[in-house]
FILOFI-507927 format. One record per atom (N, C-alpha, C): atom name; x, y, z. Coordinates in steps of 0.1 Angstrom, whole numbers, plus 5000, padded with zeros to 4 digits. Example, Ala and Ser with C-alpha at 12.3 -4.5 7.8 and 13.67 -1.06 7.14 Angstrom:
<sites>
> N  5132  4943  5078
> CA  5123  4955  5078
> C  5132  4967  5078
> N  5128  4978  5071
> CA  5137  4989  5071
> C  5129  5000  5079
</sites>
This chain:
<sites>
> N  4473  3233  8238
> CA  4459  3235  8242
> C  4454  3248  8235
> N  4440  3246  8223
> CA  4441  3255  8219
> C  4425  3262  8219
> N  4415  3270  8212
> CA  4407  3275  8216
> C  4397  3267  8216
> N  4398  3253  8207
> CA  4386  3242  8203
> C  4381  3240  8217
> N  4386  3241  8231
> CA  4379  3238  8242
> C  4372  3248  8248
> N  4372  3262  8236
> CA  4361  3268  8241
> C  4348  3263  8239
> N  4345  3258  8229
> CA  4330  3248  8224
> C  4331  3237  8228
> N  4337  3231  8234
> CA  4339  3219  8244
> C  4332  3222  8255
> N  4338  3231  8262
> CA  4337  3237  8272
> C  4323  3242  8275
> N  4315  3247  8262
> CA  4299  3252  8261
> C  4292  3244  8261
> N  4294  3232  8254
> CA  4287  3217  8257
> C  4285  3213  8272
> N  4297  3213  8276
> CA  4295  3207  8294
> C  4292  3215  8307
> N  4300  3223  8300
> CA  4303  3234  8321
> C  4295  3243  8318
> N  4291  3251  8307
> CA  4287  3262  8300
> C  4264  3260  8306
> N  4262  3242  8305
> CA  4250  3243  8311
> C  4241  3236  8302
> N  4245  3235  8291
> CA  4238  3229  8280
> C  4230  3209  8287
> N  4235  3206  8288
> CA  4235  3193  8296
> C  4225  3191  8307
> N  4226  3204  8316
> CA  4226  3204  8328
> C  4212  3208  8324
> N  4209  3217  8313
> CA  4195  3222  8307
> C  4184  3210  8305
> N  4192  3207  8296
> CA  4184  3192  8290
> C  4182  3180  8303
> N  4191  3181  8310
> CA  4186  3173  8322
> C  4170  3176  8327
> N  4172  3190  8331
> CA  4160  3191  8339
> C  4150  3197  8328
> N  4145  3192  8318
> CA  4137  3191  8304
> C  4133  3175  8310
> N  4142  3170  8312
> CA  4140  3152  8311
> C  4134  3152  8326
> N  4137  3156  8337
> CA  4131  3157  8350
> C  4120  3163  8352
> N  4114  3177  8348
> CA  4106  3183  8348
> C  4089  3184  8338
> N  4095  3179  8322
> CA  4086  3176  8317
> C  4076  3163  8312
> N  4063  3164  8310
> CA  4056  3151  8310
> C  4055  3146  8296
> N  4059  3131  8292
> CA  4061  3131  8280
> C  4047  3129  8274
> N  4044  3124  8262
> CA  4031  3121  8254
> C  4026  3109  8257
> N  4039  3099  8254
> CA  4039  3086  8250
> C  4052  3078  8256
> N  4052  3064  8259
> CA  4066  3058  8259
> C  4076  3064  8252
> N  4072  3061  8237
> CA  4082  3065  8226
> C  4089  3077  8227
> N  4077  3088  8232
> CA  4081  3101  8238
> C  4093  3101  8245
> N  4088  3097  8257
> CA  4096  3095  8269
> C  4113  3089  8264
> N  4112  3073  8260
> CA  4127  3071  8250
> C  4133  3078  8249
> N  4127  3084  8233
> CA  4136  3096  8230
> C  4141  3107  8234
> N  4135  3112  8243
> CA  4139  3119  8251
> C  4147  3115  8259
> N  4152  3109  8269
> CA  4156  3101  8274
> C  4170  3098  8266
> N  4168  3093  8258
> CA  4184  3088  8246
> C  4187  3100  8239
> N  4182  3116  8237
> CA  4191  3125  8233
> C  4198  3132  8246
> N  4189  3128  8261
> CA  4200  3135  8269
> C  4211  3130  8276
> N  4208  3114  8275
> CA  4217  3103  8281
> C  4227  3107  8266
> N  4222  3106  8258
> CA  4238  3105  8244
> C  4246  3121  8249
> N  4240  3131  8249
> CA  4249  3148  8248
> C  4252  3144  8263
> N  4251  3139  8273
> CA  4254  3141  8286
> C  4267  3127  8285
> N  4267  3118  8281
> CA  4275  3111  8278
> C  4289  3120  8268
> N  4282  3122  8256
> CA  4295  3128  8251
> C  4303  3139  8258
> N  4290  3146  8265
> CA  4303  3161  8276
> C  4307  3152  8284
> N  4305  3143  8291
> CA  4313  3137  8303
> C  4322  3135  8297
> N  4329  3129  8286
> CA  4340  3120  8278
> C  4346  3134  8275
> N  4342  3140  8262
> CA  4349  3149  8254
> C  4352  3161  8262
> N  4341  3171  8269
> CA  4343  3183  8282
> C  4354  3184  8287
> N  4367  3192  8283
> CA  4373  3193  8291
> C  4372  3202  8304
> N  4367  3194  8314
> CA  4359  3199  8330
> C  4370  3209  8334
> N  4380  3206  8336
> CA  4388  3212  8343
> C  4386  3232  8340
> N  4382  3234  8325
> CA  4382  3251  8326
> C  4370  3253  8333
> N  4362  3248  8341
> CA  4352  3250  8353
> C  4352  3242  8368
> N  4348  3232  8365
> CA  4353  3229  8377
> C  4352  3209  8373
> N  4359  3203  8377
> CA  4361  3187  8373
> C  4351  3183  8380
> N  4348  3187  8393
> CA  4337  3177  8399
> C  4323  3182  8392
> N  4324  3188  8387
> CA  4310  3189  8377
> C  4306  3180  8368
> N  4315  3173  8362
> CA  4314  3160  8359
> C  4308  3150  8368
> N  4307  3148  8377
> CA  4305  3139  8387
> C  4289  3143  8388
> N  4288  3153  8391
> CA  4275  3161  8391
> C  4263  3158  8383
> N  4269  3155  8368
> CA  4262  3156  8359
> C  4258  3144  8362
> N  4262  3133  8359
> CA  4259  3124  8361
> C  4249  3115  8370
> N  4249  3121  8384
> CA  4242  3121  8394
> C  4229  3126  8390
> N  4230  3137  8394
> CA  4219  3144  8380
> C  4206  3134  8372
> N  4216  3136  8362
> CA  4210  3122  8351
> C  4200  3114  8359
> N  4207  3108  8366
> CA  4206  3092  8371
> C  4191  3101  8383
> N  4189  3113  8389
> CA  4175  3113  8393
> C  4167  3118  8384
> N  4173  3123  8375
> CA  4163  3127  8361
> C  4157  3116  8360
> N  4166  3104  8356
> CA  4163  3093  8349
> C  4147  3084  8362
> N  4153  3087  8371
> CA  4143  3079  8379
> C  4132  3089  8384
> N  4132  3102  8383
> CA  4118  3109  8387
> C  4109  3109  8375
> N  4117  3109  8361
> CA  4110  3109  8351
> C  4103  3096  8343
> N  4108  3086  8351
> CA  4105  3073  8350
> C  4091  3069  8357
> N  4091  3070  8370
> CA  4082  3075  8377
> C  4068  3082  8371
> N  4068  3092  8369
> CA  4054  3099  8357
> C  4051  3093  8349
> N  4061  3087  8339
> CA  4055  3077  8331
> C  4048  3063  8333
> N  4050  3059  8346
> CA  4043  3048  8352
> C  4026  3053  8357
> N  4032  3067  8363
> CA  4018  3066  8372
> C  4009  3078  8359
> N  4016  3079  8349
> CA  4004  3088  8340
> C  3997  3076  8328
> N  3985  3085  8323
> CA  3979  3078  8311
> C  3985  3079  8299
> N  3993  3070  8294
> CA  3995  3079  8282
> C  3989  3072  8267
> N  3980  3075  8266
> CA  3971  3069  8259
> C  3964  3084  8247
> N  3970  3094  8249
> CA  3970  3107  8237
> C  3972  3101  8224
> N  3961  3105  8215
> CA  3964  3104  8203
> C  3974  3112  8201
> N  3986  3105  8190
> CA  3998  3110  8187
> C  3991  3122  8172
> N  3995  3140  8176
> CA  3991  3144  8166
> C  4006  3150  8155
> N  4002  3155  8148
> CA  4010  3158  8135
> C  4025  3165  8144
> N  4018  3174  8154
> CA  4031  3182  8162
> C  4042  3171  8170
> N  4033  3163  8175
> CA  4042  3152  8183
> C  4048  3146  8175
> N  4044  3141  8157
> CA  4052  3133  8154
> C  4064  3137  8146
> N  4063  3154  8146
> CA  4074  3162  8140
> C  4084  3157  8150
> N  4080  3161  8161
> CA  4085  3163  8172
> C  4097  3150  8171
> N  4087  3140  8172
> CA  4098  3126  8176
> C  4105  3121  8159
> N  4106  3126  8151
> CA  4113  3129  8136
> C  4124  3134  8141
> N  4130  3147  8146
> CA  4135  3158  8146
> C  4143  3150  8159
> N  4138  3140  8170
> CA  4144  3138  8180
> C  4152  3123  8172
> N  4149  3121  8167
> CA  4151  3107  8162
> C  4166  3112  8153
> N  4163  3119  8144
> CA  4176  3129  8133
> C  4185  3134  8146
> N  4185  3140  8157
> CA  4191  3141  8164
> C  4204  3130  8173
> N  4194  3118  8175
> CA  4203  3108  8179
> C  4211  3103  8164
> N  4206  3103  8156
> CA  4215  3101  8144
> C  4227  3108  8146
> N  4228  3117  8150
> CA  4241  3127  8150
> C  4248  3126  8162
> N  4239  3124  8176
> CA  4250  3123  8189
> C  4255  3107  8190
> N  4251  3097  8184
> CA  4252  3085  8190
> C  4266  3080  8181
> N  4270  3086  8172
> CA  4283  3084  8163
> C  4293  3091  8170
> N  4292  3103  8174
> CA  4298  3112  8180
> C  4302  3107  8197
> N  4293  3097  8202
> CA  4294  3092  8213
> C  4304  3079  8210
> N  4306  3074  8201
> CA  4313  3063  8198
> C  4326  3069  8194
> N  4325  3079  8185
> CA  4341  3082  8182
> C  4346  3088  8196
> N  4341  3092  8205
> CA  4345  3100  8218
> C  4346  3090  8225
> N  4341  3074  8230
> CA  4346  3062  8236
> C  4361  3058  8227
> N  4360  3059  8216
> CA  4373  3056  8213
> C  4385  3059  8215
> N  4386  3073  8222
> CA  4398  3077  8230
> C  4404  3064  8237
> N  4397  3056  8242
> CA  4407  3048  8253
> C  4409  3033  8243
> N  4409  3037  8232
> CA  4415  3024  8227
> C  4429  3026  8214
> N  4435  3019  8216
> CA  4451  3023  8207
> C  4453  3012  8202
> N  4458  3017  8187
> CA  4460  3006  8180
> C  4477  2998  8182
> N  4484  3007  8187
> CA  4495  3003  8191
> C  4498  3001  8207
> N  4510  2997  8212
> CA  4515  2993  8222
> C  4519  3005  8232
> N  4514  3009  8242
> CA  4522  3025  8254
> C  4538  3019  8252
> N  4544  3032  8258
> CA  4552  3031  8262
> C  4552  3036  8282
> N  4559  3029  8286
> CA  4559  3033  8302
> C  4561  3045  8308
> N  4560  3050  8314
> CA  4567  3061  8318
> C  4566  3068  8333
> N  4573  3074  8339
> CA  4568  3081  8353
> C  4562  3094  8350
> N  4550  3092  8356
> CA  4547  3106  8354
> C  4556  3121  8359
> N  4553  3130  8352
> CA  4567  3138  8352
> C  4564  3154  8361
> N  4551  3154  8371
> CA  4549  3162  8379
> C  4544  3157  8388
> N  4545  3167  8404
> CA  4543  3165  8416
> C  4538  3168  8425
> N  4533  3170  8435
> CA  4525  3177  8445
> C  4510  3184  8439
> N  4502  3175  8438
> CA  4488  3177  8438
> C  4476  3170  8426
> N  4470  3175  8427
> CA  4460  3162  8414
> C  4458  3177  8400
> N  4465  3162  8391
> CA  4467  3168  8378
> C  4455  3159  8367
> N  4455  3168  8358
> CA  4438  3166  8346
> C  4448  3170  8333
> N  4442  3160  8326
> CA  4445  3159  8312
> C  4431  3168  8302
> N  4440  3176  8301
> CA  4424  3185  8291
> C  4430  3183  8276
> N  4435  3178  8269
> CA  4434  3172  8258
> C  4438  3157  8254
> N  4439  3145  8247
> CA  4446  3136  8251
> C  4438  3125  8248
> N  4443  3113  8245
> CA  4434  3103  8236
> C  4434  3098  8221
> N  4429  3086  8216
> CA  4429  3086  8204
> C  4414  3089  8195
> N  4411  3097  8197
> CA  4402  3104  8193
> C  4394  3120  8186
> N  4395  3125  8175
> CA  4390  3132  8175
> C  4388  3142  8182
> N  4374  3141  8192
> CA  4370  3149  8198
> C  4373  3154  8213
> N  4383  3145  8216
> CA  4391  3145  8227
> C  4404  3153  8227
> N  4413  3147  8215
> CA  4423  3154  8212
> C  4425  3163  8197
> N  4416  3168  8196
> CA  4416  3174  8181
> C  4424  3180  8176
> N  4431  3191  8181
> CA  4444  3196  8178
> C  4457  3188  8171
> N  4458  3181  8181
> CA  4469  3170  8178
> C  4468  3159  8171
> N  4453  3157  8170
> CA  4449  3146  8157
> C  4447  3155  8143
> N  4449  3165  8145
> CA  4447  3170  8132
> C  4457  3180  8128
> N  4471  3182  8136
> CA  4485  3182  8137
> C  4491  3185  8122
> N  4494  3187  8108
> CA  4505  3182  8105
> C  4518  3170  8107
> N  4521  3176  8117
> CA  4529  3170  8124
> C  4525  3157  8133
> N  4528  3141  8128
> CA  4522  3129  8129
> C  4531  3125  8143
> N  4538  3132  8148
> CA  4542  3131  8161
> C  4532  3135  8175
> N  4520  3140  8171
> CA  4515  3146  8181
> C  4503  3137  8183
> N  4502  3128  8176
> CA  4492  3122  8174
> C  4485  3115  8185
> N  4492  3115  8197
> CA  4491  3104  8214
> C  4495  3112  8220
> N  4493  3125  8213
> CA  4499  3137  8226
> C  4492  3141  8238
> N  4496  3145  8253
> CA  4488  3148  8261
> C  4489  3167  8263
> N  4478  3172  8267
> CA  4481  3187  8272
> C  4475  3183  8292
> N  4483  3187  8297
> CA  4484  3186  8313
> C  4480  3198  8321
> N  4471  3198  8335
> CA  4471  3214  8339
> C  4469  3206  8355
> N  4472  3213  8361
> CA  4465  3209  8375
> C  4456  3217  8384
> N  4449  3211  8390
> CA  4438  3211  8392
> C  4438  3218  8410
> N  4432  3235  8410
> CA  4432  3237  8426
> C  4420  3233  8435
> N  4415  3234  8445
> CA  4408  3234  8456
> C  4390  3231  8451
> N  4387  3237  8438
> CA  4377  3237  8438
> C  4377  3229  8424
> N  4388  3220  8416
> CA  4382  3216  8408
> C  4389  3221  8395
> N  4393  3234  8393
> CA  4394  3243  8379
> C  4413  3244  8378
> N  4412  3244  8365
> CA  4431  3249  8365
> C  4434  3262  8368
> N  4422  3273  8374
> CA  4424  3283  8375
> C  4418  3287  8382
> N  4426  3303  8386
> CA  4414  3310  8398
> C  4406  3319  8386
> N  4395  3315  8385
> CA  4385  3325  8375
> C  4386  3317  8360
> N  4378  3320  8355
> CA  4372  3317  8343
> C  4382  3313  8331
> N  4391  3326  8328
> CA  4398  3325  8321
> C  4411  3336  8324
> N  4421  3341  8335
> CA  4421  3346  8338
> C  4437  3351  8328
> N  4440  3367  8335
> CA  4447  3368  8323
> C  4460  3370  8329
> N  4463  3366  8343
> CA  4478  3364  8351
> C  4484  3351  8351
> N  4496  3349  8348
> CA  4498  3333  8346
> C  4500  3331  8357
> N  4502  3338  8371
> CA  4501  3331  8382
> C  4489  3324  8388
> N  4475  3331  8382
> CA  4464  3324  8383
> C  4465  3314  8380
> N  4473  3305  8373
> CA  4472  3287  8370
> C  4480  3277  8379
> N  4470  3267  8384
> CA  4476  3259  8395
> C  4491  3255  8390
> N  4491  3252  8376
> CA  4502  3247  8370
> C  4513  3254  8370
> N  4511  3265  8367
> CA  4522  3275  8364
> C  4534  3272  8373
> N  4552  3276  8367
> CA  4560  3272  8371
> C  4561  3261  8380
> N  4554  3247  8379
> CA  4556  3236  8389
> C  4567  3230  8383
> N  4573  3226  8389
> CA  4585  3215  8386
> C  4586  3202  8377
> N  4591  3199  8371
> CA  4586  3191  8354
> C  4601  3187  8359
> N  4598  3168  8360
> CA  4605  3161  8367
> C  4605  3151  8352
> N  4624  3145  8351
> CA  4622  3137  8340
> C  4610  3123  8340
> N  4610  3118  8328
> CA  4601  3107  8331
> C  4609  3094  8329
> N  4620  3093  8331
> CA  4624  3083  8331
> C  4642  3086  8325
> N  4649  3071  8327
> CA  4663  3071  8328
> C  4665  3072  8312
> N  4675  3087  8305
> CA  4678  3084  8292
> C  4685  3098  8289
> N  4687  3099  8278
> CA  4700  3109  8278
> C  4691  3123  8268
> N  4692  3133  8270
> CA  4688  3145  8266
> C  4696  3150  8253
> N  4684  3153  8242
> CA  4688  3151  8229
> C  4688  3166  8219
> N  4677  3167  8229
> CA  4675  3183  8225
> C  4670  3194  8239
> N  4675  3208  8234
> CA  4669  3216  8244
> C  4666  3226  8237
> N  4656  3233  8237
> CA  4654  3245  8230
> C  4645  3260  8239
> N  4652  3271  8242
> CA  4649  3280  8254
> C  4654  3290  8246
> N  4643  3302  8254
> CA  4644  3316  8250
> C  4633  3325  8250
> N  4620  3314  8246
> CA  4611  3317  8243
> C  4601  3323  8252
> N  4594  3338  8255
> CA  4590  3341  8263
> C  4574  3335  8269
> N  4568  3336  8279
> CA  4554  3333  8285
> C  4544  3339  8277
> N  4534  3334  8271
> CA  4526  3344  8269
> C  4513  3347  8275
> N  4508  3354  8274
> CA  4494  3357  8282
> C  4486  3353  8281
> N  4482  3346  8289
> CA  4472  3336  8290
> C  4460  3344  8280
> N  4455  3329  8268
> CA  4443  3339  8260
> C  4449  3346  8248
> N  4468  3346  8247
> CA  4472  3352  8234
> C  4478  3337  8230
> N  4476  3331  8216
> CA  4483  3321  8213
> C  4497  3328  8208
> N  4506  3322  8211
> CA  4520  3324  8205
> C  4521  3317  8196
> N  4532  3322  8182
> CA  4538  3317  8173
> C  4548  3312  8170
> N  4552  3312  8180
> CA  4568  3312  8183
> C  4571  3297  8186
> N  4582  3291  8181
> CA  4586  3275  8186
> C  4589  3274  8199
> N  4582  3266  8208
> CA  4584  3260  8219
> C  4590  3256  8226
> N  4599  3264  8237
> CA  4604  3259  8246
> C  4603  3245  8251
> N  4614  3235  8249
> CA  4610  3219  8248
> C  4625  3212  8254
> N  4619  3203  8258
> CA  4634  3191  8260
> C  4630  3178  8257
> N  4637  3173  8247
> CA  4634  3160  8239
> C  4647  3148  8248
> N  4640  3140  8257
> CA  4650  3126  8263
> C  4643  3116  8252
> N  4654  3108  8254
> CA  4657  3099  8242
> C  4657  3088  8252
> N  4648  3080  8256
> CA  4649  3067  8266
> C  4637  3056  8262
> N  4640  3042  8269
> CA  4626  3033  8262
> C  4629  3034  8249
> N  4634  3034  8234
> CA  4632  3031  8226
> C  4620  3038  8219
> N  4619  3052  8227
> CA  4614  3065  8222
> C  4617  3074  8225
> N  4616  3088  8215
> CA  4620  3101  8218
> C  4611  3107  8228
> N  4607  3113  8240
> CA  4599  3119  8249
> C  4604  3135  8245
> N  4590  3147  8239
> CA  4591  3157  8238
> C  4586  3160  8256
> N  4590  3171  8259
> CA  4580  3178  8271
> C  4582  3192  8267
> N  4571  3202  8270
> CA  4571  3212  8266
> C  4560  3226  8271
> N  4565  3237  8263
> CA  4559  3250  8270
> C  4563  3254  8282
> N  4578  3249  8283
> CA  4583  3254  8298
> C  4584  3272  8298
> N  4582  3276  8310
> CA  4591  3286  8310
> C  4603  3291  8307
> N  4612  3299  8301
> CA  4621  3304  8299
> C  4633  3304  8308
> N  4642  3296  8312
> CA  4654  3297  8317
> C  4653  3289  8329
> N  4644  3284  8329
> CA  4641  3275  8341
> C  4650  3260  8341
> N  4655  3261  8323
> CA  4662  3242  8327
> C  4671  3240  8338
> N  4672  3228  8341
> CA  4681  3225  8349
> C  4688  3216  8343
> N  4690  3211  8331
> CA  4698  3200  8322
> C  4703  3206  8310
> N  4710  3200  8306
> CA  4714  3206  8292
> C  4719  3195  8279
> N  4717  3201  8271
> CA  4718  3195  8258
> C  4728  3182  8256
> N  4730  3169  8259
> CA  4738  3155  8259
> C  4737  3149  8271
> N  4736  3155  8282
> CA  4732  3152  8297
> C  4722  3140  8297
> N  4726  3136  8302
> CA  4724  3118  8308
> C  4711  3123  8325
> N  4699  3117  8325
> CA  4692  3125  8335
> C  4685  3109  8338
> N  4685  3112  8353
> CA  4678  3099  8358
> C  4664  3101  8362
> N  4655  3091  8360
> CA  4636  3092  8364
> C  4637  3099  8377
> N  4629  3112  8380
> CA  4627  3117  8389
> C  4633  3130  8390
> N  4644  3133  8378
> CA  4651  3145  8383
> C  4645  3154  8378
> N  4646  3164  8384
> CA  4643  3179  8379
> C  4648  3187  8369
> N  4642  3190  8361
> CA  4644  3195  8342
> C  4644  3207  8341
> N  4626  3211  8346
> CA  4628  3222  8340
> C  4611  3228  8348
> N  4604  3240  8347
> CA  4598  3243  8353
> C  4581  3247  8338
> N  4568  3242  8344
> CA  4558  3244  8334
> C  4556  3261  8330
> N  4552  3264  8319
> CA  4552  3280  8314
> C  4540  3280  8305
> N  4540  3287  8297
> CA  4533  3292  8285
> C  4541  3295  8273
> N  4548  3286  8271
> CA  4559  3296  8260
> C  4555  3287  8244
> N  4555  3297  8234
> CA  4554  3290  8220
> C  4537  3288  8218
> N  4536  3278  8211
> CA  4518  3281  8207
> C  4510  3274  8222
> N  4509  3281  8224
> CA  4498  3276  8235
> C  4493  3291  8243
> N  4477  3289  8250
> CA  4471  3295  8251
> C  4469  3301  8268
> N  4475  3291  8272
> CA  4477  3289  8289
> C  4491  3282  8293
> N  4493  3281  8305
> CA  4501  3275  8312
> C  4499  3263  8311
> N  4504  3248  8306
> CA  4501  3236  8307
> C  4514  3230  8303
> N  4518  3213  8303
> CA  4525  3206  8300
> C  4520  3198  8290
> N  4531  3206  8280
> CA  4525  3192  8266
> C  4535  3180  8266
> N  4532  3171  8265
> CA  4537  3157  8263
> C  4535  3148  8253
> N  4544  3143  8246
> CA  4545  3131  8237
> C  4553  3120  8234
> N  4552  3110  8228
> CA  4563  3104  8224
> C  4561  3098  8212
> N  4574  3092  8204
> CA  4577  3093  8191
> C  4588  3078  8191
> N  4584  3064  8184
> CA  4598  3059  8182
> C  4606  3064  8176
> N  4615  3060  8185
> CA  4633  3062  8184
> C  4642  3054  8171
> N  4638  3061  8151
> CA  4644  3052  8149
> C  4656  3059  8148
> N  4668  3056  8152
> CA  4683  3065  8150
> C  4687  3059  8141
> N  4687  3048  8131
> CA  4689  3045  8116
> C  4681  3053  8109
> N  4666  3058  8108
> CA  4664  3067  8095
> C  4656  3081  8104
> N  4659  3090  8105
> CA  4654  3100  8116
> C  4642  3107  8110
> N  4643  3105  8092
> CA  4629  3108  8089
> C  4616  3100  8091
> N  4615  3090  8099
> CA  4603  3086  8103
> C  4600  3085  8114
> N  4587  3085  8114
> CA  4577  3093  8128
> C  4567  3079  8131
> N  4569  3075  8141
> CA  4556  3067  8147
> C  4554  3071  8159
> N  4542  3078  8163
> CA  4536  3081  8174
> C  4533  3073  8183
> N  4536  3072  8198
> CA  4534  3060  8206
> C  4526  3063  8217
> N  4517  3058  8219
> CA  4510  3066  8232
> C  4521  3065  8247
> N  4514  3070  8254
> CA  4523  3073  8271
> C  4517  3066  8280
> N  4520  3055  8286
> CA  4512  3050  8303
> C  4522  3049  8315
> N  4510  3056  8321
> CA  4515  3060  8337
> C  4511  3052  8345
> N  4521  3041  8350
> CA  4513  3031  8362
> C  4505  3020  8351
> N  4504  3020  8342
> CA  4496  3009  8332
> C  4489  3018  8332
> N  4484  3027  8336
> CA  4470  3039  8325
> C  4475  3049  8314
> N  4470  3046  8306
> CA  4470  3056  8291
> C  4462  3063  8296
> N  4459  3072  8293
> CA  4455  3090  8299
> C  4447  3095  8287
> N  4439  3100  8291
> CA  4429  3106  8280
> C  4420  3120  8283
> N  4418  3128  8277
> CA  4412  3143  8281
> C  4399  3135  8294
> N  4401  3145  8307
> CA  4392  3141  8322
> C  4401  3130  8331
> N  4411  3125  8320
> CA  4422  3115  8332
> C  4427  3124  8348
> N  4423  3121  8354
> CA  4437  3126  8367
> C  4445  3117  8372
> N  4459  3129  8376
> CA  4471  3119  8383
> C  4470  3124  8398
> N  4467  3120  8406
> CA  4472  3125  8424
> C  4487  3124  8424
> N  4496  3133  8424
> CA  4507  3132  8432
> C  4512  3136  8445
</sites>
């Protein structure tokens, strides 16, 4: 999880959305065409923060919000346009105006298509249990998409490509108490229990690596435990330091206890990264990324798990 969800983040929770709503509620348009377009650049930016926004660094039900929102925008503003005249000659200003609105949807309505694409994969999940417990957890990066998962689609490394970043979610909605806070005990997530995801033998372990402060990225390699089960390699990762409970050839069954969530290695907060990778043990230099489903849902940045 890396800083890209600060400008994620300014799109949706930041107010931008929430602006342009009440633009669409409050002001009277010229014309139909007026009205439209207006109308389709804040339905498209309010669509894309719902998808791409990762909610959780403010609060998740704000998403819910927005939406609602919208939807009286949409019908008080609907409303004026029935009971006004709009019979104004269209002048040089209004037709800049609807140019500039028109070049606009050019740009959000592609951006809204590659951001629906998160929930489509060109390959087959793999199953899995989800691998934490006690409370409702949010996927803040995750998807096949760009704008959803950017980091990891744009990786080096072709393993990361269906990767998920995990955080859980407290009382009000947020992975945190405060904004961006700079105690890792502030994160609902911090040290929860990271339960295997299923029956298969442990392939790798790698520990040592310390927490870092929430807000400093580390450079350091990641604290990780790679199970080898399903006919794929399962990374999990950014544990804390000394927390495993397994060790390197150990044989671990779905449900057991591994190892505890941290901040360790490149990451910016406390979260659980996840992925998976076929298992070819004939040639170990090849990489196929496989996506993860939980219960039959593939998971995408705004997913939650209740456990």
């Amino acid at each position: 999880m890396l800083t890209y969800e600060i400008w994620l983040a300014v799109l949706g929770s930041s107010g931008l959305p929430f602006i342009l709503i009440a633009w669409l509620w409050k002001r009277r348009a010229n014309s139909t065409l007026d009205w439209v377009l207006t109308l389709s650049i804040v339905s498209a930016l309010s669509l894309l923060a719902f998808i791409a926004t990762p909610w959780a660094m403010s609060s998740y039900y704000l998403r819910y919000i927005l939406i609602a929102l919208l939807a009286l925008a949409v019908y008080f503003s609907f409303r004026k346009i029935k009971e006004a005249r709009l019979q104004t000659p269209a002048s040089p200003s209004s037709k800049l105006a609807a140019t500039l609105k028109v070049a606009a949807l050019f740009v959000l309505l592609p951006m809204d298509i590659l951001a629906l694409r998160t929930h489509f994969y060109p390959v087959s999940p793999v199953e899995l249990a989800f691998p934490l417990s006690g409370g409702v957890y949010c996927v803040v990066q995750g998807g096949n998409s760009l704008l959803t998962n950017p980091f990891h689609r744009n990786d080096i490394d072709d393993r990361l490509e269906y990767a998920l970043d995990i955080v859980k979610l407290n009382w009000a909605g947020n992975r945190a108490t405060g904004v961006y806070p700079r105690d890792l005990t502030s994160y609902a997530i911090y040290r929860s229990t990271i339960y295997s995801p299923c029956d298969g033998e442990v392939i790798q372990i790698r520990d040592g690596i310390p927490d870092n402060t929430p807000g400093d990225s580390g450079r350091n390699p990641s604290n990780l435990i790679v199970i080898r089960c399903h006919g794929v390699r399962v990374t999990l990762a950014h544990m804390t330091s000394g927390s495993f409970l397994v060790q390197d050839g150990q044989h671990v069954s779905e449900g057991q206890p591994i190892a505890k969530v941290g901040s360790a290695g490149f990451s910016i907060e406390p979260h659980l990264h996840m992925d998976a990778i076929r298992d070819f043990s004939d040639d170990t230099a090849a990489i196929e990324a496989v996506p993860i489903s939980f219960s039959g849902r593939i998971l995408s940045t705004n997913s939650t798990v209740t456990r």
